[in-house]
C-alpha positions as CSV (number, residue, x, y, z in Angstrom):
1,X,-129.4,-222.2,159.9
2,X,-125.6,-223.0,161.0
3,X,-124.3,-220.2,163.6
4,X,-121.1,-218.1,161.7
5,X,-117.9,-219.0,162.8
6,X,-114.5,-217.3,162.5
7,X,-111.0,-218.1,163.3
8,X,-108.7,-215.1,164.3
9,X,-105.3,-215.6,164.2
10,X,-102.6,-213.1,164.5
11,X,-98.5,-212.3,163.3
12,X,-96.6,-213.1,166.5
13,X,-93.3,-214.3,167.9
14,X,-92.2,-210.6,166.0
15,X,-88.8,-209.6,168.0
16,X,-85.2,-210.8,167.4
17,X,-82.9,-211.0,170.5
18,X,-84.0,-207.7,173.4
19,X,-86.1,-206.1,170.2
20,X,-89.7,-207.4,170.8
21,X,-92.2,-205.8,168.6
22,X,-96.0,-207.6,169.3
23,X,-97.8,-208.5,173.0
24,X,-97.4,-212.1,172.4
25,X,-98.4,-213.6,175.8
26,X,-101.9,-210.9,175.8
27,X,-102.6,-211.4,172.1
28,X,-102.7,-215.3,173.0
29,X,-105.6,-214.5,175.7
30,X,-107.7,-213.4,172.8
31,X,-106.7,-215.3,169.0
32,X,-107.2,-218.7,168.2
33,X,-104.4,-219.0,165.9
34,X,-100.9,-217.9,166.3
35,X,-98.5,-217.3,162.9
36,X,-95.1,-217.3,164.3
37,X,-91.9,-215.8,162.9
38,X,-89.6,-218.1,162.1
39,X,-86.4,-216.3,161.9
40,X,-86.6,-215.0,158.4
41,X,-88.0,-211.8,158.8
42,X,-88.4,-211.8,162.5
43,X,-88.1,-214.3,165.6
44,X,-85.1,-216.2,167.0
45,X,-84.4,-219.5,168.6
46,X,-86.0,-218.2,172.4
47,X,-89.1,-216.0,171.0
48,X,-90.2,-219.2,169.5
49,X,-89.9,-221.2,171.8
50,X,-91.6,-219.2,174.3
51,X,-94.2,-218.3,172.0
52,X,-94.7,-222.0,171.5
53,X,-94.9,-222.8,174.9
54,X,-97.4,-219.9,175.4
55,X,-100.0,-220.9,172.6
56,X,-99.5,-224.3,173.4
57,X,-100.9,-223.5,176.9
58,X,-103.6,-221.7,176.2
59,X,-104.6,-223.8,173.1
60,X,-103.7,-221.9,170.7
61,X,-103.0,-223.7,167.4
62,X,-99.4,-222.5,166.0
63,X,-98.9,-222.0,162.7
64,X,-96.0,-221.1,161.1
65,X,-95.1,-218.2,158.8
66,X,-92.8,-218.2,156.3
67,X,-91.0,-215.5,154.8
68,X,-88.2,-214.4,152.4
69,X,-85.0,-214.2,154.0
70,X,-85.3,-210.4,154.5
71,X,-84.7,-209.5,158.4
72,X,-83.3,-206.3,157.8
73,X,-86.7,-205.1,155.8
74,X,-89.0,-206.9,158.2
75,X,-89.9,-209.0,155.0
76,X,-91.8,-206.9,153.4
77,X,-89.3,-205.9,150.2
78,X,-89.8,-208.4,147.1
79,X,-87.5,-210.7,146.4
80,X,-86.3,-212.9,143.2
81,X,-85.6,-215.7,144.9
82,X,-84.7,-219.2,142.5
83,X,-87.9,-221.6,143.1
84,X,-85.7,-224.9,144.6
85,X,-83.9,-222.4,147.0
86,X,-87.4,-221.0,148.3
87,X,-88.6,-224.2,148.7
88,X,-85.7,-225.4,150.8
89,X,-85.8,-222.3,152.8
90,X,-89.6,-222.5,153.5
91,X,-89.4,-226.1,154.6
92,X,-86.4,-224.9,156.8
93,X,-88.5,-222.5,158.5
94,X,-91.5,-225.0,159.5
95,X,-88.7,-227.6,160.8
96,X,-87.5,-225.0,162.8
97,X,-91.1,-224.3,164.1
98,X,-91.8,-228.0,164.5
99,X,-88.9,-228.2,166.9
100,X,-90.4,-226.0,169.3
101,X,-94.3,-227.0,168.8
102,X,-93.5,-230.4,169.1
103,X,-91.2,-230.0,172.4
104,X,-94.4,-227.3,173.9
105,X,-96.5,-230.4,173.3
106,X,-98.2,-229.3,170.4
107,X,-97.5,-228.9,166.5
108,X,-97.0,-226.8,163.5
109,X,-100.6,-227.1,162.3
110,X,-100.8,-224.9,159.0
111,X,-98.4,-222.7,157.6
112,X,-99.1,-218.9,156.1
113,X,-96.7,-216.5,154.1
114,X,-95.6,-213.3,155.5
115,X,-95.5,-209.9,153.8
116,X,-93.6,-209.3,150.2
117,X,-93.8,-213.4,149.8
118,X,-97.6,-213.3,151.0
119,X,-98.7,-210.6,148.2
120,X,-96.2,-212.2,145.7
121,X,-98.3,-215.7,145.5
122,X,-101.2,-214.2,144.7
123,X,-100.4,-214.3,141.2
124,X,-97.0,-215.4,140.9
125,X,-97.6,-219.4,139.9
126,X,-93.9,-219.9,139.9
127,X,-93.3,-218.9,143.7
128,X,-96.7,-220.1,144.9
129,X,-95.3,-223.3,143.5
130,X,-92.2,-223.1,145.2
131,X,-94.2,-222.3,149.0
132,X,-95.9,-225.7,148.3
133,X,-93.1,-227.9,147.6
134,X,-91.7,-226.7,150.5
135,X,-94.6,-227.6,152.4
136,X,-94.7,-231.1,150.4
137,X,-90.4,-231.1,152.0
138,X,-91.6,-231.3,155.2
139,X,-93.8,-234.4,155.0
140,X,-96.8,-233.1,156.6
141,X,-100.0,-232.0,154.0
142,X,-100.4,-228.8,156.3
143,X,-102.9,-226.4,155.4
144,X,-102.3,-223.2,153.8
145,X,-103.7,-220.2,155.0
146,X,-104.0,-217.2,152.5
147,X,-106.1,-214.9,150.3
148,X,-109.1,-216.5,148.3
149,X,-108.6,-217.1,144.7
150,X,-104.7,-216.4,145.1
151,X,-102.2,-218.8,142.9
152,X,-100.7,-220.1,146.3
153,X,-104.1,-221.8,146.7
154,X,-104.7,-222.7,143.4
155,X,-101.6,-225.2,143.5
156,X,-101.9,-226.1,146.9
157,X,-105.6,-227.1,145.8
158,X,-103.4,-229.2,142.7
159,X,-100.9,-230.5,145.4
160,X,-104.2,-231.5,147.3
161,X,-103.4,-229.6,150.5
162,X,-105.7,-228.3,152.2
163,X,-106.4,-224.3,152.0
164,X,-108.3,-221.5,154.0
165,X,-108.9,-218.2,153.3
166,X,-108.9,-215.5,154.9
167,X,-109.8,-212.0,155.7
168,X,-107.9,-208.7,157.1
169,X,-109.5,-206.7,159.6
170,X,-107.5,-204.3,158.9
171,X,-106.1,-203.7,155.3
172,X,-107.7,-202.1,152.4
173,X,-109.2,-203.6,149.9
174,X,-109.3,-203.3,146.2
175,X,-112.0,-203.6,144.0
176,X,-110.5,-207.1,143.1
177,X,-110.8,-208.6,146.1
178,X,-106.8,-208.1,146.7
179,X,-105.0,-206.3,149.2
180,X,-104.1,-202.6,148.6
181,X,-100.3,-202.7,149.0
182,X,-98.7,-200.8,152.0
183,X,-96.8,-198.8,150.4
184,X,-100.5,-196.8,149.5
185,X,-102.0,-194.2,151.0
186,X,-104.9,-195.8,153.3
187,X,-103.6,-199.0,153.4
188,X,-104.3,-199.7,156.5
189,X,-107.4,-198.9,158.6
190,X,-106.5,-197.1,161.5
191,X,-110.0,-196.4,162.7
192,X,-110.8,-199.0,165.5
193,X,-114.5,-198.7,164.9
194,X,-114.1,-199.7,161.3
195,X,-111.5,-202.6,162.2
196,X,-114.4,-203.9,164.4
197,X,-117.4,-203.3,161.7
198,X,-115.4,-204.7,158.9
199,X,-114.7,-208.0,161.4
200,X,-118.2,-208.6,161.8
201,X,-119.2,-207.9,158.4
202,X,-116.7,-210.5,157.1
203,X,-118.0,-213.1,159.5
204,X,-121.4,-213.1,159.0
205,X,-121.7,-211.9,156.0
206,X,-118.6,-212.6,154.2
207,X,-118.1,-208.9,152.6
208,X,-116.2,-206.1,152.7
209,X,-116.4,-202.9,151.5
210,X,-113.3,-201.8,149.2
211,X,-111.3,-198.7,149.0
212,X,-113.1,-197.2,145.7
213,X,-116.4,-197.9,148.0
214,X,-117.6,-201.3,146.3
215,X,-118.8,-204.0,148.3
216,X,-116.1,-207.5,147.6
217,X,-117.4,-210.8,148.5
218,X,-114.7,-212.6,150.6
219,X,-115.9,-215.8,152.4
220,X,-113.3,-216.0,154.5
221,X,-112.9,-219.1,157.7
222,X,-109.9,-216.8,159.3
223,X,-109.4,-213.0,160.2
224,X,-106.4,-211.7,160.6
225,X,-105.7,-209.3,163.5
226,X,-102.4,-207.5,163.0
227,X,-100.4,-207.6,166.3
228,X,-97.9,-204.6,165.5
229,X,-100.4,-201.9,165.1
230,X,-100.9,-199.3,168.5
231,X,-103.1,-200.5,170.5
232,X,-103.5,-203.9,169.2
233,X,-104.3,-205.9,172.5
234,X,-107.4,-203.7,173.3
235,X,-108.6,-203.7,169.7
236,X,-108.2,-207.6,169.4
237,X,-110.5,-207.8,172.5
238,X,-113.0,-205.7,171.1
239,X,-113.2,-207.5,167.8
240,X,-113.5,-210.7,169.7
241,X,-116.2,-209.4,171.9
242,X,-118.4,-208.0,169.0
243,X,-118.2,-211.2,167.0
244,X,-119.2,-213.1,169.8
245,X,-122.0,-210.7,170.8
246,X,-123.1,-211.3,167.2
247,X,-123.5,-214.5,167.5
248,X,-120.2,-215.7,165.9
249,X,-118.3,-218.5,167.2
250,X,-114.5,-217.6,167.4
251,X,-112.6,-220.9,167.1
252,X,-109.4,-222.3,165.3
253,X,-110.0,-224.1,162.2
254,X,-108.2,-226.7,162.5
C-alpha cells in the first residue's frame, strides 16, 4: 500500500508597502508551497521579491496567485471583468512573479486564483476560460491548482494543462463539495482541533465532513493553510506535525 502524501501550501507575500498582513519567513519553515500575491489584491514589487528569495531558500516551490484587480477589497468582491482583459491581466501577474522567482534562482511553478476570482471559476466557463489563456500567454503549461470538479479545471484539462486539487483546512464545506462562501456564518473553522482533524482526514482519507454534517469525498494532492488567520504559524506546525505522525508524507507536488 503507497504511504498518503499531501502538499500544504499557503497565501503569502499578503502586505503592500509597511502593511504586512501573513508570517511569511515562519510560514515558509513549515509549507511546501508558497501562493504569492502578485500585486492585484495584495503584494508589491519588494514583498515579492523577498518572499521569492525566502521560499526559494528553503525550497519552497512558488506559485503564483492571481487575482482581480481589487486591492482596496483584498480581492475578495466579484468582478465583471471582459474575458481578453482578464487574461492579459493574469498573464501580467505570473510575469511579474517570474521576474522575481527566476532572479531567487527558482521559478513560477503553478499558478492558483485568489478569493472572488477563485470561487468565480468554479462554475463560470467563461472566466475559467479566460485564467487559462492567460496561463497559455505566458508560454509555460503551468499547473493549476484549484477546487476538484471546478470549471477552471475542466478547461485547463481541455487546454491540457496540468491540474491539482485541493483541499481547505480551514473553510466550510457544502454538501456539494464547494466552498461555503465567507460572507456565511461558520465559514471558517476557527477551532484549531478541527483545522487539524479535518487535515488528516483529507489526507488519508480524502473526506471531509460538510456544514449540513455529510461526509464529501475530496481527493485532494494539496491543503491549503490560510496564513492570515490568528495564530496561523503555530497551527501550521501542528497540522504538519499530525500529518506526519500519521504517516503522511508532506511534500510539494511538483
Amino acid at each position: 500500500m503507497n504511504r498518503a502524501s499531501i502538499d500544504l501550501n499557503a497565501d503569502l507575500g499578503e502586505g503592500f508597502g509597511r502593511w504586512q498582513l501573513t508570517d511569511d519567513e515562519q510560514l515558509l519553515s513549515v509549507v511546501t508551497s508558497a501562493n504569492v500575491a502578485c500585486g492585484f489584491h495584495a503584494g508589491d514589487a519588494v514583498t515579492m521579491r523577498k518572499v521569492c528569495e525566502l521560499a526559494a531558500a528553503r525550497e519552497v516551490r512558488i506559485g503564483a496567485q492571481v487575482s482581480y484587480r481589487d486591492l482596496a477589497g483584498f480581492g475578495r468582491r466579484s468582478m465583471d471583468v471582459p474575458p481578453d482583459e482578464l487574461a492579459a491581466e493574469v498573464a501580467y501577474q505570473i510575469g511579474a512573479l517570474e521576474v522575481f522567482a527566476r532572479a531567487a534562482g527558482s521559478r513560477v511553478a503553478y499558478v492558483k486564483p485568489h478569493g472572488a476570482l477563485y470561487n468565480r471559476v468554479v462554475h463560470d466557463e467563461a472566466q475559467a476560460a479566460a485564467v487559462v489563456e492567460g496561463i497559455r500567454l505566458t508560454g509555460e503549461r503551468l499547473p493549476v491548482l484549484g477546487l476538484p470538479g471546478s470549471a477552471l479545471h475542466a478547461v485547463a484539462e481541455k487546454e491540457r494543462l496540468p491540474v491539482v486539487a485541493e483541499a481547505f483546512a480551514d473553510r466550510a464545506y457544502t454538501a456539494e463539495g464547494t466552498l461555503v462562501p465567507r460572507g456565511e456564518e461558520d465559514a471558517v473553522l476557527s477551532d484549531p482541533a478541527a483545522v487539524v482533524e479535518r487535515s488528516v482526514s483529507v489526507a488519508r482519507f480524502g473526506v471531509v465532513t460538510s456544514r449540513c454534517g455529510r461526509s464529501v469525498g475530496v481527493r485532494a494532492r494539496s491543503l491549503c493553510l490560510h496564513g492570515d488567520t490568528p495564530g496561523a504559524v503555530e497551527l501550521a506546525r501542528e497540522v504538519r506535525g499530525r500529518l506526519e505522525h500519521a504517516g503522511v508524507r508532506v511534500e510539494a507536488f511538483v
